[in-house]
C-alpha positions in Angstrom: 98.1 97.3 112.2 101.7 96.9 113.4 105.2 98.1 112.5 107.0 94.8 112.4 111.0 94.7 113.2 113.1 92.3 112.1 116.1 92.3 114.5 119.5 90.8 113.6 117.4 88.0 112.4 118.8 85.0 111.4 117.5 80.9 110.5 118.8 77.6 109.8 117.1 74.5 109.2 120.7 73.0 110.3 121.5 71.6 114.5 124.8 73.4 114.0 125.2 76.0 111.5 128.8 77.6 111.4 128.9 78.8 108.0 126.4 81.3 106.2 125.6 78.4 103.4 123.9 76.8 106.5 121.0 79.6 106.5 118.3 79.3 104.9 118.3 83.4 106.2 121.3 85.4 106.4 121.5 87.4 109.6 119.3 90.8 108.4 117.7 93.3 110.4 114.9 94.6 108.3 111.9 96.8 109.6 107.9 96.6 107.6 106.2 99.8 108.7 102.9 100.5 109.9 99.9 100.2 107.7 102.5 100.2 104.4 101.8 97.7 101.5 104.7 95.5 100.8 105.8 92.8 98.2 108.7 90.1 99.3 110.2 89.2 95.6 112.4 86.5 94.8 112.8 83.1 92.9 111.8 79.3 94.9 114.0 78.7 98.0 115.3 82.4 98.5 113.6 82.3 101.7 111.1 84.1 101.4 108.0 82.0 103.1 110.7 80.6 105.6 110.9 84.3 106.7 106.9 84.8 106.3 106.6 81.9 108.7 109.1 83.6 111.5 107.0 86.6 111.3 103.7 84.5 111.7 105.2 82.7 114.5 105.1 79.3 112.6 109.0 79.0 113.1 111.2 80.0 115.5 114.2 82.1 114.0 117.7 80.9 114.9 118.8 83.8 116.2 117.7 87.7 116.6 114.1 89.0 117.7 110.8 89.6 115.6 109.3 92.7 117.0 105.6 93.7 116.6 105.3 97.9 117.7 108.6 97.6 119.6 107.9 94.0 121.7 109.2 91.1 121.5 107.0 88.0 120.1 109.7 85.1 119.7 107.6 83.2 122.3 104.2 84.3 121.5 102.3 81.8 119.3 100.7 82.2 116.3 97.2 82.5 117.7 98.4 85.3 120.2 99.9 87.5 117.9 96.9 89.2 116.0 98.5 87.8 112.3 96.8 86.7 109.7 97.9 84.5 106.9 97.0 83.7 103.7 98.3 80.7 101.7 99.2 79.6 98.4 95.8 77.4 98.4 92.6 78.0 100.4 92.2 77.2 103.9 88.6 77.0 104.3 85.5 74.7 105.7 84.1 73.5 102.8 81.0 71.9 104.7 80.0 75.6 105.8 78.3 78.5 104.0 80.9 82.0 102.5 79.1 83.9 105.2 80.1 81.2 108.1 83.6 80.5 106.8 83.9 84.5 107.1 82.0 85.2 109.9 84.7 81.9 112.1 87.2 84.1 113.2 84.9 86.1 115.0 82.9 83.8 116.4 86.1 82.2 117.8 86.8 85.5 119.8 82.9 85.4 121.0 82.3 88.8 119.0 78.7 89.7 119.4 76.4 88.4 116.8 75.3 92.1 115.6 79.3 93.2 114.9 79.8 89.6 113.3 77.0 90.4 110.6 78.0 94.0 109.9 81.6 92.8 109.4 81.3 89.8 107.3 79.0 92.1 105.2 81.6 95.0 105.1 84.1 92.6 103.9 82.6 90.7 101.3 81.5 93.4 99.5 85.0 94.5 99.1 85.9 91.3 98.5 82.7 90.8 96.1 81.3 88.0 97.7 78.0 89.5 99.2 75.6 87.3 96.2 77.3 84.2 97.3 77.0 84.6 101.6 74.7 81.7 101.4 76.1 79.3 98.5 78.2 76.5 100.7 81.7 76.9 100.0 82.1 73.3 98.6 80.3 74.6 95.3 82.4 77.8 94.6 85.3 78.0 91.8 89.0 77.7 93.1 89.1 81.6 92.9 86.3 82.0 95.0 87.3 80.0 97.6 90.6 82.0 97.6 88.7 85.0 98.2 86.6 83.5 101.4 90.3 83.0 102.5 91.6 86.2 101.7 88.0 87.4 103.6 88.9 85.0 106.3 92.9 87.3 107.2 90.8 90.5 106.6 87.5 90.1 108.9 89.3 90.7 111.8 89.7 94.4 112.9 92.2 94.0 115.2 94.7 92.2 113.2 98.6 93.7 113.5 99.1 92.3 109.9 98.3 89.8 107.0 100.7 87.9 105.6 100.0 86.8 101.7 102.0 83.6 100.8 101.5 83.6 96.9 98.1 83.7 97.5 96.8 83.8 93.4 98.9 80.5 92.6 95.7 79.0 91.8 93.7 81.7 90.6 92.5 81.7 87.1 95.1 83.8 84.9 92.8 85.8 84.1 91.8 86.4 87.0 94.8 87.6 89.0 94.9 91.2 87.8 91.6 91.9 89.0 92.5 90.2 92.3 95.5 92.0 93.0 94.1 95.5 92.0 90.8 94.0 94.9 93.7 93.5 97.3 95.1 96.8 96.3 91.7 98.6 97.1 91.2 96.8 100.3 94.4 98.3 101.8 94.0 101.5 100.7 90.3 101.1 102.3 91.5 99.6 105.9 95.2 100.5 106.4 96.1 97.7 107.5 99.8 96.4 107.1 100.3 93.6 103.9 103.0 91.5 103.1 102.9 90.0 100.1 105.3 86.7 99.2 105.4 86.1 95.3 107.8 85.3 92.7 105.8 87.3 90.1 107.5 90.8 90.0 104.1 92.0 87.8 102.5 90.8 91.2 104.5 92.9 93.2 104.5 95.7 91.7 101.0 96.1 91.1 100.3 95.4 94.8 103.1 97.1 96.7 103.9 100.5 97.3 108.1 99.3 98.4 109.2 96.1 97.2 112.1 94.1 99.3 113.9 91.3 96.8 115.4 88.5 98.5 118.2 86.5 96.7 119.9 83.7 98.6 118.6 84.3 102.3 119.1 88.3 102.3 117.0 91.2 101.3 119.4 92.3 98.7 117.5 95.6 98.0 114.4 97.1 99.6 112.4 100.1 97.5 109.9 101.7 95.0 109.4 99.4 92.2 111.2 102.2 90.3 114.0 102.3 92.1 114.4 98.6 91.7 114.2 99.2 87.7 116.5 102.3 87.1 119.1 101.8 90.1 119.2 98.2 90.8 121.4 97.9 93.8 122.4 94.0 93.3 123.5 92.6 90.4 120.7 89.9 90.9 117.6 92.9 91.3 118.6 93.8 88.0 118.7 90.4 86.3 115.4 89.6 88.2 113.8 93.0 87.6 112.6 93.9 84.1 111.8 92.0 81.0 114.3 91.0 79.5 116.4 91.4 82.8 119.6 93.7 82.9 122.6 93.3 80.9 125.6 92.1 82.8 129.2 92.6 81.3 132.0 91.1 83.5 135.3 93.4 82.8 138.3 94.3 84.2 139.9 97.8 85.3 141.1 99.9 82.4 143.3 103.2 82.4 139.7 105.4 82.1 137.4 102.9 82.6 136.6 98.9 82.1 137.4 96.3 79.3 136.1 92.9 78.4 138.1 91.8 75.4 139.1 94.7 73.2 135.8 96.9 74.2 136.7 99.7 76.3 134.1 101.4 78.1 135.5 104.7 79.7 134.0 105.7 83.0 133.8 109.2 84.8 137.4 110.0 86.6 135.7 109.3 90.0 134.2 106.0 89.4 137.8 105.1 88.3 139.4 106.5 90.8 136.7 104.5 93.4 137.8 101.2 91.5 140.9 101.4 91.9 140.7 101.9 95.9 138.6 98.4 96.1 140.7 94.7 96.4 138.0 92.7 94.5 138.4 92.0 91.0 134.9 91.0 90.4 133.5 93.8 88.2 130.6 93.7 86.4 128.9 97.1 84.2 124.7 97.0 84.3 122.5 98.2 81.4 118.8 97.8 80.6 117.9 96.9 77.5 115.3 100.0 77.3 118.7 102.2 77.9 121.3 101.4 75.5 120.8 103.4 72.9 120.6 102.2 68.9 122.3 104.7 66.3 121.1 104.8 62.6 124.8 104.1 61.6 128.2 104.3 62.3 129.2 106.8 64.6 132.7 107.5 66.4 130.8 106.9 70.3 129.5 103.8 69.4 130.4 100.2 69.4 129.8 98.0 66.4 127.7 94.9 67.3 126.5 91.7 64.8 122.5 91.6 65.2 121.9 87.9 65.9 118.4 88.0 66.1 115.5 90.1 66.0 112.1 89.1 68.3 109.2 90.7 67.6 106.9 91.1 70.8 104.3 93.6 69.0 104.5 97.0 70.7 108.3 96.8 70.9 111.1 94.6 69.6 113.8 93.2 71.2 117.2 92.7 69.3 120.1 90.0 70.3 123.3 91.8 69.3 126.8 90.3 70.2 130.1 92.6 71.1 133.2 91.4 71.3 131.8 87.7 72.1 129.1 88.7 74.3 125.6 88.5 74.1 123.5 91.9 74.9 119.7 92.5 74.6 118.5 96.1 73.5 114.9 96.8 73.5 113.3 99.2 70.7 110.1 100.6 69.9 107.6 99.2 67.8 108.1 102.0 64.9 112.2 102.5 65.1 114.4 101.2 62.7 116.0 97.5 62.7 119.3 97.7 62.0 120.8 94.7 59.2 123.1 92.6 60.1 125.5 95.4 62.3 124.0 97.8 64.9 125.6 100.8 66.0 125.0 101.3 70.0 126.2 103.2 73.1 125.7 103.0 76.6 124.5 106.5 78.1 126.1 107.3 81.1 123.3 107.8 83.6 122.0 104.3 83.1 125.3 102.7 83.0 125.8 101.0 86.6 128.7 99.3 88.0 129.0 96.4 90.2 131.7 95.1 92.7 131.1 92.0 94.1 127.7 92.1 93.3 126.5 95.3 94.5 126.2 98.6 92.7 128.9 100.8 93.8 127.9 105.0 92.9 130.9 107.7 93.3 128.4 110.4 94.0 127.5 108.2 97.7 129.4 107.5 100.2 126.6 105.0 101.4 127.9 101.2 99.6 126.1 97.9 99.6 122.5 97.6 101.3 120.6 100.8 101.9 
């Protein structure tokens, strides 16, 4: 296992980039430490698999240094740097046996024979794959052959890291959640260090133990996949995170607070007085819909809302309420009360966030922007 370091990295697919729309990844400097299980979320073309591909040494980065335990492996290539990766489809021989296809890697390092059976053994029974060591690979199921491939990254014991680019796209649906909770096992059982590309945040977080979201060629946020949900620290890990995603209320400064339209939303004195001190004027307020909070009527703290519509997702319901022209989702349980035609709501002040230019801004930190 490895601690890969990801220093002032940067990549374009341009000859001459000379603005940051020219990279496909935004200089970052980003560190994956030893033997940790991580997810690397975000929707098609973020750059996610263009970064995977840097650290695999199937591209070059632009600019900065990939670093495997301190050392430098921009010129090393892929074969020389002890990775493993695992694609979206599976790379296998489909002329040889499960136990062959596993048992390759070895064999291509002239492992003895008596180290090549005890490992291809070790792994396919984590993998579940021991009944089918003699089958020929042509004959197995698409999730099955995934698996010999997923085998294929793990038989090595030497290996710094393995790299997992959406590796259950073609997996039965089925299927997936006992897959990733296999993968899960397996790196609790060898310690070795995961990265896991997927645009699935169920995927994610089921695998990882710290998730880094990429939006548009950064890691925007990098953390628990609770600190992603309650304290979102981009306006896009909060639309991205969570189903539905966050609401997001552009406004404007206020004499205690923010206003879009004739809602005022009063903030605490030092989140004003922090608002005040910043130039931008793009201002957005954050809420979940599991944190706004539904009265049983009228009430002096809350703000009168039209219910639009009312969807009924059996073990809770989510309600699509408009204020003052815009559109918010609140999310209920299954047993509460539906409001008729007006709901009565407030936003609790722990779970109301507040974003300039994007990212969360908090009074009680000094510390702005990325962490």
């Amino acid at each position: 296992m490895a601690e890969i370091h990801l220093k002032s990295l940067a990549h374009s697919y341009s000859k001459n980039p000379n603005k940051p729309a020219d990279y496909a990844i935004r200089e970052m400097d980003h560190v994956w430490e030893h033997g940790g299980a991580y997810a690397l979320l975000g929707p098609s073309g973020c750059g996610k698999s263009t970064l995977l591909n840097i650290m695999s040494g199937l591209l070059s980065p632009t600019n900065g240094q990939v670093l495997f335990d301190g050392i430098e492996v921009n010129n090393i290539p892929p074969e020389d740097r002890n990775i493993a990766q695992v694609f979206q489809f599976p790379v296998i021989y489909d002329s040889m046996t499960v136990f062959d296809n596993l048992a390759f890697p070895l064999r291509n390092m002239k492992t003895p024979e008596v180290k090549v059976q005890s490992r291809v053994h070790e792994i396919a029974e984590a993998l579940e794959l021991t009944a089918l060591l003699k089958k020929n690979a042509s004959n197995l199921s698409a999730d099955e052959k995934q698996k010999i491939s997923m085998g294929r990254g793990l038989v090595r014991s030497d290996v710094s890291a393995i790299l997992f680019d959406e590796p259950l796209t073609v997996i039965d649906p089925q299927l997936k959640w006992k897959l990733r909770r296999k993968l899960k096992q397996i790196h609790e059982q060898f310690n070795i260090t995961m990265v896991y590309v997927t645009h699935d945040q169920l995927e994610a977080s089921t695998f990882a133990e710290k998730i880094a979201v990429m939006y548009g060629g950064q890691i925007v946020q990098f953390g628990t996949p609770r600190e992603l949900f309650e304290r979102p620290n981009h306006s896009f890990v909060g639309y991205f995170i969570g189903s539905p995603g966050m609401n997001l209320i552009e406004v404007q400064r206020s004499t205690n607070g923010v206003k879009f339209g004739n809602t005022h939303i009063n903030l605490e004195p030092e989140m004003v007085d922090l608002l005040a001190e910043m130039p931008s004027d793009n201002i957005k307020v954050g809420i979940r819909p599991e944190f706004i909070h539904v009265w049983d009527g009228p009430n002096t703290d809350a703000f009168c809302c039209d219910l639009m519509h009312v969807e009924d997702l059996g073990t809770y319901k989510i309600l699509k309420l408009k204020l003052d022209g815009i559109e918010l989702k609140v999310r209920i349980d299954e047993d509460q009360t539906i409001p008729k035609n007006k709901a009565y709501i407030s936003f609790p002040e722990q779970w109301l966030l507040v974003y300039v230019d994007e990212f969360l801004i908090d009074a009680s930190s000094e510390q702005q922007g990325i962490e």
